[in-house]
Residue, then its C-alpha position, 0 to 999 in steps of 0.5 A: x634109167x632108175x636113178x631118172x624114175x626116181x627123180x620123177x616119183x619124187x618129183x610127182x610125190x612131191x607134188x601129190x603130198x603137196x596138194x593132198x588134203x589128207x597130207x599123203x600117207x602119215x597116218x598108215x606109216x607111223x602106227x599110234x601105240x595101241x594100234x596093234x588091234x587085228x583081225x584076220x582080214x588084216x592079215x591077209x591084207x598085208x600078206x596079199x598087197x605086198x606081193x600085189x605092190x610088188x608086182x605093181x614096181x616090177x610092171x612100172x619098171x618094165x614100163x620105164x625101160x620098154x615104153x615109147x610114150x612119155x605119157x606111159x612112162x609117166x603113169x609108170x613112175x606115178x604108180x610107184x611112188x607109194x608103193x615101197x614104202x607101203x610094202x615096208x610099212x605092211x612088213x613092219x604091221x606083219x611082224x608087229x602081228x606075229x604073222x609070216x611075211x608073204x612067201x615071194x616063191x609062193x607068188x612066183x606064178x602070179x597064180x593069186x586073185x589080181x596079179x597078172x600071170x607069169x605068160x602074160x608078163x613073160x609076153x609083155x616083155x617080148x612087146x615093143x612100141x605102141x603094142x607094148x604100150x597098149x598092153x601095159x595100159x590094159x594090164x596095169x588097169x587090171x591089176x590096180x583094180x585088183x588093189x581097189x577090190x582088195x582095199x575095199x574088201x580089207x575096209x568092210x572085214x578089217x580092224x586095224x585102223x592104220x590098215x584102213x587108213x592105208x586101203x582108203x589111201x589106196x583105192x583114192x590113189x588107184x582109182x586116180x591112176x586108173x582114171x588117167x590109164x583109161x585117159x590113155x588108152 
């Protein structure tokens, strides 16, 4: 099943950098020399998207496994193109900094402002059919808000300009992907 996801992220990222006016996301990827100018805001923007991002695929790929509507697991595959390769880059500004890579046990509860907690995903898990799909909806609208208010917090206290250009290029995307989950819904 993942072997197909990943034919369909690359397929729809494909797609997305293709007709992208901004050229998808070289400008957060690769960090010009003297890009290395921070903040706090920075910092904690990194070490809270990540595990964010990461509970973002884990959503998706349940949604790959469990859904019965294509056009859920379509959103889902959609939802994980960048992210990956948004953690890694987020890592790499992490270490470039000097700051501690985010604690994954530290986020094990789900306990931080956005993610979904541990007993709603656990019943998420248990969920079949349309249920299951419904749910996801409404769950994975609510985290990827969580991703456009934290964007928008990095964009007015942030320094970095590549974590800029990353939040702007997460809140277009997520606001694209809740437009099309409310679509659903």
């Amino acid at each position: 099943m993942r072997t197909g996801l990943m034919a369909i992220v690359a397929a729809i990222a494909m797609a997305v950098t293709g007709c992208s006016s901004t050229g998808g996301s070289s400008t957060a990827a690769a960090p010009p020399a003297g890009a290395s100018t921070h903040n706090q805001a920075d910092v904690k923007f990194a070490q809270d998207m990540i595990p964010h991002h990461q509970q973002t695929i884990q959503m998706a790929d349940l949604a790959t496994q469990q859904a019965t509507g294509q056009e859920v697991k379509i959103v889902a595959a959609s939802v994980l193109s960048a992210e990956e390769k948004e953690i890694q880059t987020m890592k790499g500004w992490l270490s470039q900094w000097g700051a501690s890579q985010p604690d994954a046990a530290a986020h094990g509860g789900h306990d931080m402002p956005g993610m979904i907690s541990t007993t709603d995903m656990k019943a998420l898990q248990a969920m079949s059919g349309a249920a299951f799909d419904k749910k996801w909806l409404e769950m994975i609208q609510k985290h990827l808000e969580s991703g456009v208010t934290m964007s928008k917090t990095l964009l007015a206290e942030g320094q970095n300009p590549n974590a800029k250009a990353m939040a702007t290029e997460i809140i277009e995307n997520q606001e694209a992907k809740i437009k099309e989950v409310k679509a659903l819904g």
